[in-house]
C-alpha positions in Angstrom: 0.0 0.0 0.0 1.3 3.7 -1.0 1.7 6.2 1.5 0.2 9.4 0.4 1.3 12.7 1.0 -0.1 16.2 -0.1 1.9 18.4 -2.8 1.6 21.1 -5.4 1.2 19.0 -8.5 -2.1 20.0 -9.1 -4.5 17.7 -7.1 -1.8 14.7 -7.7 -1.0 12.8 -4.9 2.3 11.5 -3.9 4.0 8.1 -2.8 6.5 7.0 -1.1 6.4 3.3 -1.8 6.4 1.3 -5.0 3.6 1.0 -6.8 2.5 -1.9 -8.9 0.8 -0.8 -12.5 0.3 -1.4 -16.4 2.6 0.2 -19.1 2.2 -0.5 -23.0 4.5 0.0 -25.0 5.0 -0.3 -29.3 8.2 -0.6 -31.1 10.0 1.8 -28.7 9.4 4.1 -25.9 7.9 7.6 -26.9 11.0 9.3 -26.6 12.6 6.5 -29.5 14.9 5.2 -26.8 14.7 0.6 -26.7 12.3 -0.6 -24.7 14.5 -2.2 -21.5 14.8 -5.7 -21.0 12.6 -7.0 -17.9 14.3 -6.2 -14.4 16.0 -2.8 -15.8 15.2 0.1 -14.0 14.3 2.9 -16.0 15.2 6.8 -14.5 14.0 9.7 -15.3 16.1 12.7 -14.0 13.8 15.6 -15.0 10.8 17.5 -13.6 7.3 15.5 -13.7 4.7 16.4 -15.1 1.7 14.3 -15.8 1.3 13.1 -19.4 4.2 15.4 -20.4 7.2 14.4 -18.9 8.8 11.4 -16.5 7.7 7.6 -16.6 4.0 6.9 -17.1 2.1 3.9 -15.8 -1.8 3.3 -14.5 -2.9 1.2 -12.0 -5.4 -0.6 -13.6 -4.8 -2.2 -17.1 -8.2 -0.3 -18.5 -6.7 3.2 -17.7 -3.0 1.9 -19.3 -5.3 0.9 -22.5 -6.4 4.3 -23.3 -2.6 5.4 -23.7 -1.3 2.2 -25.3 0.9 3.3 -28.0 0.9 -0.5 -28.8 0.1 -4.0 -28.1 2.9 -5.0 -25.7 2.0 -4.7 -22.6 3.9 -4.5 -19.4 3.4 -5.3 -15.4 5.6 -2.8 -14.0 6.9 -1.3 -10.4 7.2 2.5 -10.5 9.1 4.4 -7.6 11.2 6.9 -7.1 9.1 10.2 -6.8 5.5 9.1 -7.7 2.4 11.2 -8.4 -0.9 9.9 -9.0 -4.1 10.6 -10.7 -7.1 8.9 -10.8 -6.6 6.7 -14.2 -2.8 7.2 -14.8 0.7 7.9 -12.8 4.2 9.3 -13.6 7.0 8.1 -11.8 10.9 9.1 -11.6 12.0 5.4 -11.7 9.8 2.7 -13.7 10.9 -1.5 -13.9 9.3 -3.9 -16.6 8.8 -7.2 -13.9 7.1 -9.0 -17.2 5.9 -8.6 -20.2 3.0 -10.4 -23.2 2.3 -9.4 -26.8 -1.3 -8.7 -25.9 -2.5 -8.9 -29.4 -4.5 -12.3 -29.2 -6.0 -11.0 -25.4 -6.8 -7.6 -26.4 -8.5 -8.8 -29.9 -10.6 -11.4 -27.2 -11.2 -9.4 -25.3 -12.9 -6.9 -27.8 -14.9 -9.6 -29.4 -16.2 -10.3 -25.7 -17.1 -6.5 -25.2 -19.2 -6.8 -28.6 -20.7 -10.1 -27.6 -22.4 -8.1 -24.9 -24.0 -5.9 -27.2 -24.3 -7.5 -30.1 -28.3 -7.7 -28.4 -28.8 -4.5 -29.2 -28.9 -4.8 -33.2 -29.6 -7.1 -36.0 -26.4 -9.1 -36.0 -25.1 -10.1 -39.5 -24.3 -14.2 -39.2 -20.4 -13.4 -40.6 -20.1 -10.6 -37.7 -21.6 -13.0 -35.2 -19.2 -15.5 -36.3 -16.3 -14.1 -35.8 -16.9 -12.8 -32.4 -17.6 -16.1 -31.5 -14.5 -17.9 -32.2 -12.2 -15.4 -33.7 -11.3 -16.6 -37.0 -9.1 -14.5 -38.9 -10.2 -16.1 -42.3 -13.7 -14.7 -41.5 -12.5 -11.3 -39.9 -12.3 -8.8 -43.1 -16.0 -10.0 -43.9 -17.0 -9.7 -40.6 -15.7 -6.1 -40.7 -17.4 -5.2 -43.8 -20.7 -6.6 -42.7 -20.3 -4.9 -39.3 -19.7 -1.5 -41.0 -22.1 -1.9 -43.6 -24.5 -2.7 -40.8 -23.8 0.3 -38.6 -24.1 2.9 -41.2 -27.5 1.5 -42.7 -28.6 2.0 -38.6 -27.0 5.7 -38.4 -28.7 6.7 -41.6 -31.8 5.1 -39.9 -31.7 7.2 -36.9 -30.4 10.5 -38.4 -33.2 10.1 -40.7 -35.6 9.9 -38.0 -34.6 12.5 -36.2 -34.8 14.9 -39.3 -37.6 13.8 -39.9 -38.9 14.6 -35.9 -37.4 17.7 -36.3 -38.9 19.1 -39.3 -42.6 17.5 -37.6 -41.6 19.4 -34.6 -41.0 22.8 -36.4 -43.3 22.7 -39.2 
């Protein structure tokens, strides 16, 4: 558990103990320096400040998702000087303890997400397919069905609510 302790960095909050978080990563860091090999620690010697400068990290693998520069994706210990937020971090000192190409878990993951809402509209077969078991030989149809799909129901709606607008102000 981090200690927390007031400070100036805008509502941040700062700890003094390590702190256990996601980090992706793509080719290379954002800076173009290597990514380090798991068990190097990673300094940054500068000023922090959030999502400009120092070692960024969230706690929770949803928040590190939104800032994924690519599909690696790191468990990592930040310490050093630490400030928080609610859905990210930056640290002075960050260490890659493991890492997994999430490609296959993040593309499962998604098909899950529209499994759960595939309710809400009149599936195409190929679409439902694909979320179902993930076959790539299926996935481009499934993509073009999907889309095809979704703009026949935004024209749908827009069209509807042109048409309740003009009612309205007629």
């Amino acid at each position: 558990m981090a200690v927390s302790l007031g400070n100036s960095h805008g509502g941040d909050m700062e700890t003094k103990q390590s702190v256990i978080a996601w980090h992706f990563v793509g080719d290379t860091l954002r800076n173009g320096d290597p990514i380090p090999i798991d068990g190097e620690v990673l300094r940054y010697e500068g000023k922090l400040v959030m999502c400009r400068s120092g070692l960024h990290a969230s706690r929770r693998v949803m928040d590190a998702l939104l800032f994924a520069p690519g599909n690696t994706i790191c468990r990592v210990e930040c310490g050093g000087e630490t400030f928080e937020q609610a859905d990210k971090l930056v640290c002075s000192e960050r260490t890659i303890l493991w890492r997994i190409d999430g490609d296959k878990v993040l593309r499962a993951f998604a098909r899950k997400q529209a499994l759960n809402v595939a309710h809400l509209w009149e599936i195409p077969l190929v679409v439902r397919q694909y979320l179902e078991t993930g076959n790539e030989s299926i996935r481009a149809a499934a993509g073009a069905a999907a889309w095809a799909a979704a703009w026949v129901a935004a024209n749908q709606m827009l069209e509807e609510m042109v048409l309740e607008e003009h009612e309205r102000t007629s």
